[in-house]
C-alpha positions in Angstrom: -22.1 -90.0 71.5 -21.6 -87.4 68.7 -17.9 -87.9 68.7 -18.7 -91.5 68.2 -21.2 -90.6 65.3 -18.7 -88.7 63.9 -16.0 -91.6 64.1 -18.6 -93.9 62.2 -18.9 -91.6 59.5 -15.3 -91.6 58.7 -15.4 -95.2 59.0 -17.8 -95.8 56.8 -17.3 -92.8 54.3 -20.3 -91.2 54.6 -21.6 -87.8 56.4 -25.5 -88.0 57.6 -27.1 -84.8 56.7 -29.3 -85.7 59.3 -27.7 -87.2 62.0 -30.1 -88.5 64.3 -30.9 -91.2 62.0 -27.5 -92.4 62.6 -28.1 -92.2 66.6 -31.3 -93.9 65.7 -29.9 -97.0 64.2 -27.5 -97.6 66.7 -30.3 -97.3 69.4 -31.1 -101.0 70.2 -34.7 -101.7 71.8 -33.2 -102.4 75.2 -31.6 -99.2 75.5 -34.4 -97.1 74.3 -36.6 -98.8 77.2 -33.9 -98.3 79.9 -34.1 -94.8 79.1 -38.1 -94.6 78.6 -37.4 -93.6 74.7 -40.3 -93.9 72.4 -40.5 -97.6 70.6 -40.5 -96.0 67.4 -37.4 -94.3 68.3 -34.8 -97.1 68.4 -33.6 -99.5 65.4 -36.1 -101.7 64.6 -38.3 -99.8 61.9 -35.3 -98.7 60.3 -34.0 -102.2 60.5 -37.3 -102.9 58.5 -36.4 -100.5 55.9 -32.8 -101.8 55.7 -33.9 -105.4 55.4 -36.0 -104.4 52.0 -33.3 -102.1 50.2 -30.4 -104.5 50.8 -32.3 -107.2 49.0 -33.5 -104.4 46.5 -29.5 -103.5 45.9 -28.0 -107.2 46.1 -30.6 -108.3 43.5 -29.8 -105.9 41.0 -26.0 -106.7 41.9 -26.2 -110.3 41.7 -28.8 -110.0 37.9 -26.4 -107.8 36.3 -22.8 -109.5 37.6 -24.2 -112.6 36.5 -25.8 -112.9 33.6 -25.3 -116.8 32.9 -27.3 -117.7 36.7 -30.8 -119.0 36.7 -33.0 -117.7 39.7 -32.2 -120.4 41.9 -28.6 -120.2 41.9 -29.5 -116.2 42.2 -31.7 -116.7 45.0 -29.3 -118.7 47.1 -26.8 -116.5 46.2 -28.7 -114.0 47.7 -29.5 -115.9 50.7 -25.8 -115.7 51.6 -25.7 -112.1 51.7 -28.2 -110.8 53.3 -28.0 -113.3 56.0 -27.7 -112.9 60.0 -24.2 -114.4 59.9 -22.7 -112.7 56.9 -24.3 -109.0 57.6 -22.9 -109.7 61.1 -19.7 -110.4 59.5 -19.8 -107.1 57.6 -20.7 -105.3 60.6 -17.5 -106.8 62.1 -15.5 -105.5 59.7 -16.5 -101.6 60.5 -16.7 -102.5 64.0 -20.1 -101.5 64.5 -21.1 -103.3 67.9 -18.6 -100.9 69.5 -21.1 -97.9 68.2 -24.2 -98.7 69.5 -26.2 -97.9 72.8 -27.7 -100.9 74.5 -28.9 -101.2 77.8 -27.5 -102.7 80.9 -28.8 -106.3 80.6 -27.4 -106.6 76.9 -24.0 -104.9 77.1 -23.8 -107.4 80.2 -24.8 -110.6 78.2 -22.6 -109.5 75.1 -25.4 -108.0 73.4 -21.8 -105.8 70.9 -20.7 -109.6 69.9 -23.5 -110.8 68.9 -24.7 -111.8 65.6 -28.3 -111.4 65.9 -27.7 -107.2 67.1 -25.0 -106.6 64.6 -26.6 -107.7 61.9 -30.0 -105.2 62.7 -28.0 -103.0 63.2 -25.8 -103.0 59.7 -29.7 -103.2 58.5 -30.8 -100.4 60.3 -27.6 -98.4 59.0 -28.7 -99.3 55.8 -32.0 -97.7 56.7 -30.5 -95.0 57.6 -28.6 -94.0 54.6 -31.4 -94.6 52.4 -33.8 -91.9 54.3 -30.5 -89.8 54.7 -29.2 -89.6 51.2 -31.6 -91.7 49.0 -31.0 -94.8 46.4 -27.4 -93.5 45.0 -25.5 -92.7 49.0 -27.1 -96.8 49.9 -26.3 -98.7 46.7 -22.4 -97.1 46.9 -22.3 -98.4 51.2 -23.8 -101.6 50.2 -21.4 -102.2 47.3 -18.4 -101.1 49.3 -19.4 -102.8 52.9 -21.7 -105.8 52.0 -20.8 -106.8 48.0 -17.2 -106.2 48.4 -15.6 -109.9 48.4 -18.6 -111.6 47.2 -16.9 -115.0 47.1 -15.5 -115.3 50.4 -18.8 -114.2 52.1 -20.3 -117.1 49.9 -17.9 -119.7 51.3 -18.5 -118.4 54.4 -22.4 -119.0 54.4 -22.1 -122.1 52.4 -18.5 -123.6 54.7 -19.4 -126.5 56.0 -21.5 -128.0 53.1 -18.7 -126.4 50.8 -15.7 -128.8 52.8 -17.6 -131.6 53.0 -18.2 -131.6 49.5 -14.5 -130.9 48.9 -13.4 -133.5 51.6 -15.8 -136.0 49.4 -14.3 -135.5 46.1 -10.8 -136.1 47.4 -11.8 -139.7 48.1 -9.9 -139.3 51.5 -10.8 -139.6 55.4 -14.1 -138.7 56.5 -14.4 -134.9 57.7 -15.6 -134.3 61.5 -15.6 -131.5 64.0 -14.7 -131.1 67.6 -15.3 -128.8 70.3 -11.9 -128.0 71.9 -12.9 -124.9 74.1 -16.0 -123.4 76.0 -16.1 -120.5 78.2 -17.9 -118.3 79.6 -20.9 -117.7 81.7 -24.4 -119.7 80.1 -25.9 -116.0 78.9 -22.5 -115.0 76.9 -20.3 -118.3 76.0 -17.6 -118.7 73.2 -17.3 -121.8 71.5 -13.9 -123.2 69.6 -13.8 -125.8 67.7 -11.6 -127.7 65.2 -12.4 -129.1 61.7 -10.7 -132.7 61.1 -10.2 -135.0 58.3 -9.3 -138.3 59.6 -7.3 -137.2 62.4 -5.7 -134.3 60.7 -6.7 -130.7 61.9 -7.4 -128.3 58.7 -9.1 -125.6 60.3 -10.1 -123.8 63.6 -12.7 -121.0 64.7 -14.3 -119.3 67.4 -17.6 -118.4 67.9 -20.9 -117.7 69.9 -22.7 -120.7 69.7 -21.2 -123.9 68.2 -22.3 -124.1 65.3 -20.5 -120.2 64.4 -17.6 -121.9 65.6 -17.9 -125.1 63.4 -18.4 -122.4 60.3 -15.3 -120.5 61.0 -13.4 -123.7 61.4 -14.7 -125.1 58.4 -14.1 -121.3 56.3 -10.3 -121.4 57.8 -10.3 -125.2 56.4 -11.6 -124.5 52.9 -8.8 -121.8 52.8 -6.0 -124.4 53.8 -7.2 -126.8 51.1 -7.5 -124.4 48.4 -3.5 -123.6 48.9 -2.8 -127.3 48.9 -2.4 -130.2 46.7 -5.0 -131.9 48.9 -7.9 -130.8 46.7 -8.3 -131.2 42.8 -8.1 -128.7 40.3 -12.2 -128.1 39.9 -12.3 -127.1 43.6 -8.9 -124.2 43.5 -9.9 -123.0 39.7 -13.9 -122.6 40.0 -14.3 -119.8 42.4 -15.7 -122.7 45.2 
């Protein structure tokens, strides 16, 4: 595992000083009771601590970049961040799942894939860092892994209300989605489906349940629009 560890670090760009915090946040619960480790030895307290400085370090983010938002645009904007979906996408994009020890049951059930374990664990990491190398080492990972491309990760949360607002305003064929593909055994499925307007197919996605895929398919159709003449100015120039 420490050649692992050590692979994270480059990964992330940034070298514990005490490295069996890292091991500790990629411990997951099942894998510390396969192995009869101590409860207070896998993620979950660290996923605690993670949970409270990423809101701590987003807020800040979100007061100071925008200075014109009232708190319930910052709170939602928030919301987006910090939740299950989006950490699990950051986590996807440092390939964390492949870095973490689970037990038998949840390797065997997809326990790497899915969003609910990533997304503790990119917490827990966060822990991690902050008991490793204090407030400074956590706000630069959490500006470079989780704040990076703030606006995408907002359409992302927000997709499907985001396209049908956009489908709305173009005064065009009603927006719908469709399952196209399931597979899989009932414990570890994947889910594709297909955003349509009218009978027109503007986006597809993949995911673990289908509601993840109906997101990705509706994120992948927002994208399409915003590079078309099929949506009006407001909805390309705004950011949305």
């Amino acid at each position: 595992m420490n050649r692992k560890l050590i692979e994270l670090e480059q990964r992330i760009g940034y070298r514990f000083e005490d490295r069996g915090l890292l091991f500790k946040a990629m411990t997951h619960s099942s894998y510390a009771n396969e192995h009869r480790i101590d409860k207070a030895d896998c993620n979950e307290r660290l996923e605690f601590l993670g949970d409270a400085v990423l809101e701590v370090v987003s807020s800040d983010y979100l007061y100071h970049r925008y200075p014109e938002l009232p708190e319930g645009e910052l709170s939602k904007m928030r919301a987006s961040i910090v939740c299950e979906p989006t950490l699990a996408l950051c986590a996807g994009d440092i390939e964390l799942g492949g870095y973490l020890l689970l037990g038998k049951g949840e390797e065997a059930t997809g326990g790497r894939g899915r969003n609910s374990v990533v997304s503790d664990a990119m917490e827990a990491l966060i822990g991690a860092i902050y008991l490793d190398g204090g407030f400074a080492s956590v706000k630069e990972f959490i500006h470079g892994f989780v704040l990076n491309d703030i606006e995408h990760k907002q359409l992302f949360f927000d997709s499907k209300t985001i396209l049908q607002e956009m489908v709305q305003a173009s005064g065009s064929e009603p927006l719908s989605y469709e399952l196209i593909r399931e597979e899989g055994p009932d414990h570890n499925k994947t889910f594709e489906a297909r955003a349509l307007v009218g009978l027109r197919e503007i986006g597809r996605g993949t995911g673990r349940t289908k509601k993840a895929a109906e997101s990705m398919a509706a994120y992948r159709g927002i994208l399409w629009l915003k590079g078309t003449d099929y949506v009006s100015e407001e909805y390309r120039s705004t950011g949305v």
